[in-house]
C-alpha positions as a Python dict, from the first residue, in 0.01 Angstrom:
ca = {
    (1, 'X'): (0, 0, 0),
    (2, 'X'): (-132, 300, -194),
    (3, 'X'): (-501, 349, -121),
    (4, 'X'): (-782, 528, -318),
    (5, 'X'): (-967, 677, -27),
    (6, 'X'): (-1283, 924, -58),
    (7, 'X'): (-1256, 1264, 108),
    (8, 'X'): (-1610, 1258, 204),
    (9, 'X'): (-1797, 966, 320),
    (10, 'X'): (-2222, 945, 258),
    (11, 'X'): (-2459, 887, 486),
    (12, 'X'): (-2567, 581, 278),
    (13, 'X'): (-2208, 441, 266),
    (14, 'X'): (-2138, 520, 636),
    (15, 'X'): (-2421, 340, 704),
    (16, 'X'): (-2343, 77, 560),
    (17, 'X'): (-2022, 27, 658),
    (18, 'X'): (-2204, 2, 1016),
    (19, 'X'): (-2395, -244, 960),
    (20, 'X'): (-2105, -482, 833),
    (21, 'X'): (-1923, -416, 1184),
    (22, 'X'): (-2248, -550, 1369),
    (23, 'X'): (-2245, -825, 1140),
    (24, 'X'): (-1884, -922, 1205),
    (25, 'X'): (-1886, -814, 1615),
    (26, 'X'): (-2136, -1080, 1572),
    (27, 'X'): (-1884, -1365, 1509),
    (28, 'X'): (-1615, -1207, 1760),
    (29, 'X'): (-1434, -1484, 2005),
    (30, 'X'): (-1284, -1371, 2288),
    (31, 'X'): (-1151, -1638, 2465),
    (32, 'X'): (-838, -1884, 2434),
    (33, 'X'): (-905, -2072, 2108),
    (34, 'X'): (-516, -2230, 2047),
    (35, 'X'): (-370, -2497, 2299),
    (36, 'X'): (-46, -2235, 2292),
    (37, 'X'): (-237, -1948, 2492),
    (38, 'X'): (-311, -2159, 2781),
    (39, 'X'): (78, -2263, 2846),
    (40, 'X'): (259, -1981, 3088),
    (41, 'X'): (516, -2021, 2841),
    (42, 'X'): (320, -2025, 2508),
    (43, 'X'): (496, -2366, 2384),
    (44, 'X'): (382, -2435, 2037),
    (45, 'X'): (358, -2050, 1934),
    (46, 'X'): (606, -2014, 1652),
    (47, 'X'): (542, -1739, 1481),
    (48, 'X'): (442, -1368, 1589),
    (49, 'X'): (321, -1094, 1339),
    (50, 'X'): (284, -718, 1402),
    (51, 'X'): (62, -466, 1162),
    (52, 'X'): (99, -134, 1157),
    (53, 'X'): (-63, 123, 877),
    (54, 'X'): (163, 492, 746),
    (55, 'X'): (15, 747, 580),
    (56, 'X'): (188, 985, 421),
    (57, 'X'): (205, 1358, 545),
    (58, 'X'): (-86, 1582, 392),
    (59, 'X'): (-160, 1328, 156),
    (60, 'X'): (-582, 1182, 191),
    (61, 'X'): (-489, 918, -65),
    (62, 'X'): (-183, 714, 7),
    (63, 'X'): (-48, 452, 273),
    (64, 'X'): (114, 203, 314),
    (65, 'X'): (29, -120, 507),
    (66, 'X'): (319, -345, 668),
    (67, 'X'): (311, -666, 823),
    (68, 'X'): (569, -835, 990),
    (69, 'X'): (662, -1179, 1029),
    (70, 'X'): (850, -1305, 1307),
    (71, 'X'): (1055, -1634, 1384),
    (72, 'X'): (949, -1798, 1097),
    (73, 'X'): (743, -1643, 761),
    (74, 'X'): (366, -1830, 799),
    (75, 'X'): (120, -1615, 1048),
    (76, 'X'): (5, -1739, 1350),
    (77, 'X'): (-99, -1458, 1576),
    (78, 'X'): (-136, -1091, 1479),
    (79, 'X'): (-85, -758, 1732),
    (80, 'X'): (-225, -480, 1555),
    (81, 'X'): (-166, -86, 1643),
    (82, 'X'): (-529, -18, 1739),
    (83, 'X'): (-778, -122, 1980),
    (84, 'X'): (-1013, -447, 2024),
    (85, 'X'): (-1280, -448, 2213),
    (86, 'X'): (-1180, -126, 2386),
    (87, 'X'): (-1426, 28, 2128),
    (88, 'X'): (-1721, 259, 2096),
    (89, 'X'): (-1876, -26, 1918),
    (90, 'X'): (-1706, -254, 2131),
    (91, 'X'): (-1567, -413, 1785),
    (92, 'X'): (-1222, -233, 1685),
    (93, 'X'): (-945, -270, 1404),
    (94, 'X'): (-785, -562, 1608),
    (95, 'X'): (-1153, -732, 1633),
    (96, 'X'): (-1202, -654, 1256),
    (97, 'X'): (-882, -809, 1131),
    (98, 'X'): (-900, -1117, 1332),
    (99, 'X'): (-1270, -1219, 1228),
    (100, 'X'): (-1210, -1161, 876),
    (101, 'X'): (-859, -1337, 871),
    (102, 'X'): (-980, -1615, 1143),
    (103, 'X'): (-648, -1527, 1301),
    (104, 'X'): (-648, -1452, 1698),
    (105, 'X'): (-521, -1096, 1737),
    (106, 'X'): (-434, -827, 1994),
    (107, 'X'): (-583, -466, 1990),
    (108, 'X'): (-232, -260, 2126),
    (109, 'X'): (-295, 107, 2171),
    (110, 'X'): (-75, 360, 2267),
    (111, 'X'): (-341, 625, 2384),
    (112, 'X'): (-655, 547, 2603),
    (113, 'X'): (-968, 538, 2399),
    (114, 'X'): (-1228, 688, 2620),
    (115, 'X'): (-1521, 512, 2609),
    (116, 'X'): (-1767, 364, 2856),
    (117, 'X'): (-1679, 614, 3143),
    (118, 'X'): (-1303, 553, 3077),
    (119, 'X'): (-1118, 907, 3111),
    (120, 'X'): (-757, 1016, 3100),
    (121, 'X'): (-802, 1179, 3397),
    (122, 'X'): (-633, 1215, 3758),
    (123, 'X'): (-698, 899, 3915),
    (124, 'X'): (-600, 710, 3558),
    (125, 'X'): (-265, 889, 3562),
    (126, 'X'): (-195, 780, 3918),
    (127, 'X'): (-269, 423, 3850),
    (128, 'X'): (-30, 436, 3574),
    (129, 'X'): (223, 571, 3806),
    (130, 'X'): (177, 272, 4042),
    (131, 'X'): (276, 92, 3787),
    (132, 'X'): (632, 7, 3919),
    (133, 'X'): (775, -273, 3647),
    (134, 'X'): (791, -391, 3349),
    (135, 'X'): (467, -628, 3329),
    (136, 'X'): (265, -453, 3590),
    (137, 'X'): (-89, -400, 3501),
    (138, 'X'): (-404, -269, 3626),
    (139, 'X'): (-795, -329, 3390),
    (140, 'X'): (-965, -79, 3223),
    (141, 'X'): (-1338, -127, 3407),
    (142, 'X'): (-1607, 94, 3217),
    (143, 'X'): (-1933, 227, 3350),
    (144, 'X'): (-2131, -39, 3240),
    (145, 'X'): (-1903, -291, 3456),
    (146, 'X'): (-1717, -483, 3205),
    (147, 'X'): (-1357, -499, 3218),
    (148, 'X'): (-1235, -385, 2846),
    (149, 'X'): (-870, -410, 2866),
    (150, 'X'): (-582, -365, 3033),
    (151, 'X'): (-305, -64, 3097),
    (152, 'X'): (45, -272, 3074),
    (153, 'X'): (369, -105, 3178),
    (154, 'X'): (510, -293, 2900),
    (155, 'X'): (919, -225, 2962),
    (156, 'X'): (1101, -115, 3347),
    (157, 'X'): (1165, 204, 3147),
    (158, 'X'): (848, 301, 3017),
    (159, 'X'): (640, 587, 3143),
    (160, 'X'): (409, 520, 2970),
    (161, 'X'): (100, 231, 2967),
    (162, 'X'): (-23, 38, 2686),
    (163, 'X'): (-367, -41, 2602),
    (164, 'X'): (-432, -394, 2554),
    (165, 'X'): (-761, -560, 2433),
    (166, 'X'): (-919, -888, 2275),
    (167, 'X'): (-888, -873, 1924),
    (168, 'X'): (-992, -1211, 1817),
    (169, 'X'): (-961, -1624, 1997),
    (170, 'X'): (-791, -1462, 2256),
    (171, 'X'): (-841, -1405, 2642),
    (172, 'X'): (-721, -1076, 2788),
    (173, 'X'): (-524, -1220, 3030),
    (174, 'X'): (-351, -1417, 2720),
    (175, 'X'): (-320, -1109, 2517),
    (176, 'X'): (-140, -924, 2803),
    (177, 'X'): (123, -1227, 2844),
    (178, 'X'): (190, -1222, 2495),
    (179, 'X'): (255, -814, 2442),
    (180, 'X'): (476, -823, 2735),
    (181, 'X'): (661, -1098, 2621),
    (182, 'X'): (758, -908, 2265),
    (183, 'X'): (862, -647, 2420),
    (184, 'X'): (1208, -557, 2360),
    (185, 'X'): (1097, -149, 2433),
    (186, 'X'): (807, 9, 2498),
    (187, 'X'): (634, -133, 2125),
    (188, 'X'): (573, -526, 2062),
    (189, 'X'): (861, -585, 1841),
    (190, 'X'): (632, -682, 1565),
    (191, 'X'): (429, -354, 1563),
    (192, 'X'): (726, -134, 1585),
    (193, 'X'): (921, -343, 1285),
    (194, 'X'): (554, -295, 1094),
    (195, 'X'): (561, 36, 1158),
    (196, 'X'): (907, 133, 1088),
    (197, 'X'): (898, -102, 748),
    (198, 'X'): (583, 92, 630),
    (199, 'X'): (742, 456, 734),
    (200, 'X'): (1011, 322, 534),
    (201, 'X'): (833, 204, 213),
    (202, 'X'): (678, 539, 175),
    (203, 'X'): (979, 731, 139),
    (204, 'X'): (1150, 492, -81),
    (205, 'X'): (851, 414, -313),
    (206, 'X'): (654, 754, -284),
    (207, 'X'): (944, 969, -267),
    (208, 'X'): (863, 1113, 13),
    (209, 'X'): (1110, 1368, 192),
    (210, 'X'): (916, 1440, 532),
    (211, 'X'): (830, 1170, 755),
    (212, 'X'): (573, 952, 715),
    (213, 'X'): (274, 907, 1025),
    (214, 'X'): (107, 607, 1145),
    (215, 'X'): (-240, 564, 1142),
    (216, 'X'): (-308, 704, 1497),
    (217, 'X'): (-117, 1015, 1464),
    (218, 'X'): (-243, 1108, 1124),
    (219, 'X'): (-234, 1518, 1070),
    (220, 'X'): (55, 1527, 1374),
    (221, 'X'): (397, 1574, 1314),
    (222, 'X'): (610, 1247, 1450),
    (223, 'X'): (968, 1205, 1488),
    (224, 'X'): (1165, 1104, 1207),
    (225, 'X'): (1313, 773, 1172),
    (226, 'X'): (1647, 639, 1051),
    (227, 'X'): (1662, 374, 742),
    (228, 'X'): (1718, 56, 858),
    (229, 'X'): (2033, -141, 801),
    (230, 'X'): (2016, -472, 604),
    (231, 'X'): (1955, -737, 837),
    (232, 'X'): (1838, -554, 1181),
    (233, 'X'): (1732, -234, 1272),
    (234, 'X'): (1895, 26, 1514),
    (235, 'X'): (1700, 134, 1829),
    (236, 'X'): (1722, 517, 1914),
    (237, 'X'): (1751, 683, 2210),
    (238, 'X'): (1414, 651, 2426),
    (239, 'X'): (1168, 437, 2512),
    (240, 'X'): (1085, 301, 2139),
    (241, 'X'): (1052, 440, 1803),
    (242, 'X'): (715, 424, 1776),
    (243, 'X'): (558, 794, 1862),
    (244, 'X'): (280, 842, 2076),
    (245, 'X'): (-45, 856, 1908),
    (246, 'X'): (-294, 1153, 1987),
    (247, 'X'): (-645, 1041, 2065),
    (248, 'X'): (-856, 1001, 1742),
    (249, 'X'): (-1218, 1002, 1914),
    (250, 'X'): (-1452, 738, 1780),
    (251, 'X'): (-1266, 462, 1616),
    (252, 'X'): (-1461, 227, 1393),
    (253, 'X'): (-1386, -9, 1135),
    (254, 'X'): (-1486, 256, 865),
    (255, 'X'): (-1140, 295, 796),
    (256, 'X'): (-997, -80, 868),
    (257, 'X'): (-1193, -168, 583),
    (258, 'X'): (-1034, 105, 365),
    (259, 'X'): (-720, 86, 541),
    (260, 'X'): (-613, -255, 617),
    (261, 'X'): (-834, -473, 417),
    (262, 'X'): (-913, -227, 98),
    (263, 'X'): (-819, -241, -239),
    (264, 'X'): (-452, -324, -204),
    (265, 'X'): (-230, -200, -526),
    (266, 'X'): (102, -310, -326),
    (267, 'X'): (314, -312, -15),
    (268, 'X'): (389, -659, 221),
    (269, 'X'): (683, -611, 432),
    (270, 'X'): (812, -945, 606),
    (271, 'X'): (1139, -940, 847),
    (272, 'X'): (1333, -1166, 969),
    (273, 'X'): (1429, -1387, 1251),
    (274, 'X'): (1355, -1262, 1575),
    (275, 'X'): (1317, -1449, 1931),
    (276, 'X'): (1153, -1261, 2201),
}
């Protein structure tokens, strides 16, 4: 969806926009709240839905927001490209989304947020290379004690860990189940389909001829993706195609609201069948 974002935000307005996180962190469940999330297998889940925001290259003004339907076309449980409660503010996109939709979500991040004492550092990057299959985990403890995620070695193949976090009437341990589960690659199925729907949108609708970025790589170059064939998509070479994001420092919901749940002009992307 084209957006009509500000270059510069105001004190006043960045200020407010703070407040209305606290309010909202304020209403924040993050614990099992469906039947479906306490069965190893998930019986009664139907339907899975991945979001995922592009932007377009150089351009301060324009996106495009995707979501993606799986299995069947009414929402039931959202993973979002972003983070939870693995937050400065301890309320991220994820946790924004699912308050305001009443939806349980997932906070998926492909880059370590570090907050709370959590760094990037040696004895992170050997933990992720203990990580010797395809559902292997190991929790994301801050300073302060609390446990505010998980790194999931999401696919055999994958070198690389995912961040998972409580977005919304979820439990972590839930959460994690569920990622690995939709996991064809590296990427949930719905948040790669969201994202390479929205990439997709922008050059068709916006004309435009270099690729398109997700939200958490804005200003770096990503590799470019094929158009889609009617009726399924085509996996490259790799682990995925979503890119790796760099780090953006602070993440709020300053721009979830402007992003994600803005003024929308256009843009709703829903796929087809797909059984994990």
């Amino acid at each position: 969806m084209a957006l009509k974002a500000a270059g510069h935000v105001s004190e006043e307005t960045l200020s407010l926009w703070k407040r209305e996180q606290a309010r909202l962190k304020a209403l924040l469940v993050d614990r099992d709240a469906e039947a479906w999330q306490r069965d190893p297998a998930f019986s009664g889940l139907q339907r899975v839905g991945g979001v995922d925001v592009s932007f377009v290259k150089g351009d301060n003004a324009s996106a495009c927001s995707s979501l993606v339907v799986l299995n069947y076309p009414e929402l039931e449980v959202l993973l979002v490209d972003g983070n939870g409660v693995l937050h400065h503010q301890g309320f991220g996109v994820a946790c924004h989304l699912g308050v305001l939709t009443g939806l349980p979500c997932i906070g998926v991040a492909k880059k370590l947020l570090q907050v709370d004492g959590l760094e990037n550092n040696a004895v992170h990057k050997e933990k992720i290379r203990l990580l010797q299959a395809g559902g292997d985990t190991f929790p994301l403890m801050g300073n302060s004690g609390t446990i505010l995620g998980m790194a999931l070695k999401s696919h055999d193949h994958s070198t690389k860990p995912l961040y998972i976090s409580v977005g919304h009437k979820m439990s972590l341990e839930a959460a994690v189940r569920l990622t690995h589960c939709c996991c064809r690659f590296r990427i949930p199925e719905p948040v790669r389909q969201a994202d390479i729907r929205s990439r997709e949108y922008i050059r068709r609708t916006l004309g435009h001829s270099g690729p398109p970025v997700s939200g958490q790589e804005r200003n770096q170059k990503g590799p470019k993706l094929e158009a889609y064939p009617k009726g399924g998509l085509v996996e490259p070479a790799g682990e995925g195609t979503h890119p790796e994001d760099p780090s953006r420092g602070p993440e709020t919901s300053l721009d979830t609201a402007a992003g994600l749940l803005g003024e929308a002009e256009q843009g709703l992307a829903v796929a087809g069948s797909w059984t994990p």
